[in-house]
N, C-alpha and C positions, 0 to 999 in steps of 0.2 A: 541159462540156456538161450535167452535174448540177442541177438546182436546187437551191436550200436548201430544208433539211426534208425530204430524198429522197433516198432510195438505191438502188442497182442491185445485184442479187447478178451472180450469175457466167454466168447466163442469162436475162442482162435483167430480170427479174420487178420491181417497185418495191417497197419496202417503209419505213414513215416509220421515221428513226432514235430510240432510245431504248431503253427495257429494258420489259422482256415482265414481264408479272407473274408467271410460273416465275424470271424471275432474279431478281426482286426477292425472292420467298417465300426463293431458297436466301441468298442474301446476307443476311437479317434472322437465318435460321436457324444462318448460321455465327457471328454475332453473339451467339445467346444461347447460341449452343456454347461459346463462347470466354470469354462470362461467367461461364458457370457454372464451367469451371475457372480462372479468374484471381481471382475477387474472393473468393475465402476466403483468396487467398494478399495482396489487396490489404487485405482487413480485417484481416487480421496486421499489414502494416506500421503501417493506423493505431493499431493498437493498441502500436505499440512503446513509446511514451513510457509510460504507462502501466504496461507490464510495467516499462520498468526504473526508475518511480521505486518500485511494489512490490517490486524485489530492493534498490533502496536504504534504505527503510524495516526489509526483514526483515536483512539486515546489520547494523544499528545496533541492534533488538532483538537476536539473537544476540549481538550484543558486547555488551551490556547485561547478559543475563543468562549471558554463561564469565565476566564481570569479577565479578558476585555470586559465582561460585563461586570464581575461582579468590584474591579477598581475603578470600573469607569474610565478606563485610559484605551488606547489604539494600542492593539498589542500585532506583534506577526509571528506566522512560523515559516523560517529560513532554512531552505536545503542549499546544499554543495550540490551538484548535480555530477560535479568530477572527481573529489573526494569521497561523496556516498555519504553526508554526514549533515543532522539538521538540530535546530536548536532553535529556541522562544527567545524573541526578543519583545520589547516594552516602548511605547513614546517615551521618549528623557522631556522632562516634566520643566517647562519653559515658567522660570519665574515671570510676573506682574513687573511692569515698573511702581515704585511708587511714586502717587501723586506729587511730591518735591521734588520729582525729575521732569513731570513734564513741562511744556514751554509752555508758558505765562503770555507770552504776543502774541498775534496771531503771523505775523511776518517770519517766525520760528517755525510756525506748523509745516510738516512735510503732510501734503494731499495724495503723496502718491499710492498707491495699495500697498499694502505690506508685503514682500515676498515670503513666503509661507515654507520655512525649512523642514524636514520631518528628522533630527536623530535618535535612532532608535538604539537601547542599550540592551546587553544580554540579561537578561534575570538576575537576581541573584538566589534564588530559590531554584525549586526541582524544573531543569530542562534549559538551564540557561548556560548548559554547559554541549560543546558539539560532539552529539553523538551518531553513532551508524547503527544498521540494523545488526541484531545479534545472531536472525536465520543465515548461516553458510549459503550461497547460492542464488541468494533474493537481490534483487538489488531496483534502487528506482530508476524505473528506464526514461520518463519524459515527465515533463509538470508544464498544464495549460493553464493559466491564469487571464480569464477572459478570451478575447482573440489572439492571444500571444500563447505560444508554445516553443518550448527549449527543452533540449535534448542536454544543456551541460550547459556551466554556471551553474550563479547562482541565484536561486528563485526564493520569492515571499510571498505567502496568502497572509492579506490584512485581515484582521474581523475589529470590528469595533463596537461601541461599550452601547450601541444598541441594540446587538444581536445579528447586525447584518455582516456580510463577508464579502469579500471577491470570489465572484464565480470561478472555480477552482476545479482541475482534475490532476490527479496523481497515479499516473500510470507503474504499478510493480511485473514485475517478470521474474521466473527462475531458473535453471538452466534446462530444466522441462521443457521448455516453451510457454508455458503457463502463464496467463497474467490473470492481475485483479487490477480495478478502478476502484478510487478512493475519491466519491463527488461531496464538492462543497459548495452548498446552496445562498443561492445572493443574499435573498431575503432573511432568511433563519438565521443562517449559517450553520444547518444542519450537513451533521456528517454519516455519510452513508456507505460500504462498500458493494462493490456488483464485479461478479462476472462477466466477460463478455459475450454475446451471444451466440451462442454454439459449443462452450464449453464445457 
């Protein structure tokens, strides 16, 4: 007996079906209720990749620099900045002369300083091979080593077999916009990550 587009309450009265702009105001407002607590928890997730290729990166610094200390040798870790791809290198271990080689006159002695070569070889154990990060979308956007910063090349943070480092920062980014900082400390050669401020 109804028509379409028309309804009947409970004592006849008519009223056309649809929603009242009181239910629409509260339905919009449970809305940005429900935003506001969900989507710092949804920006975490996109953020995930991101955090874990920075704890992948600050792992392989760490093992970079206990391996300086616990051989006692100048070790570094070496990114590509253009290929995306980084890998542990070692000091290559400069033999002694022995004493039946050096000069016996003193008219033979060379006085001048030594020139002091560094070559450094890849591992041959875990990370001496060039790898990239595994998160889709991460990628390292700049590396500051002291007062030098470079956006592409290729960069090294030394640490050496006393614990200390090149003051070092490794900027990551994802196609979010997102970044993290990955600092490496002179003295320690502690490795740390950080947000930046306001993210």
């Amino acid at each position: 007996m109804g028509r379409a587009g028309r309804a009947y309450g409970a004592y006849g009265a008519y009223r056309a079906c649809g929603f009242t702009l009181l239910e629409m105001l509260v339905v919009v407002g449970l809305m940005a209720v429900l935003s506001a607590v969900f989507m710092p928890r949804l920006g975490g997730i996109f953020r995930f990749e991101i955090r874990r290729a920075a704890r992948t990166l600050a792992a392989d610094l760490n093992y970079t620099a206990q391996r300086a200390i616990a051989t006692g040798s100048l070790h570094r870790w070496v990114v590509d900045l253009d290929n995306q791809v980084f890998r542990v290198e070692r000091l290559r271990d400069v033999p002694s002369l022995p004493d039946s080689d050096l000069p016996t006159h003193a008219e033979l002695l060379d006085l001048r300083a030594p020139v002091r070569t560094h070559e450094f070889l890849p591992l041959d154990a875990r990370g001496g091979e060039w790898r990239g990060l595994d998160q889709g979308g991460v990628s390292i956007q700049r590396v500051r080593v002291g007062d030098e910063e470079s956006g592409g090349g290729t960069v090294s943070i030394a640490f050496g077999p006393d614990g200390g480092a090149d003051p070092a920062e490794v900027v990551l980014s994802d196609e979010g916009g997102h970044q993290l900082r990955i600092l490496v400390g002179v003295f320690t050669g502690e490795v740390r990550v950080e947000e930046p401020e306001g993210a």
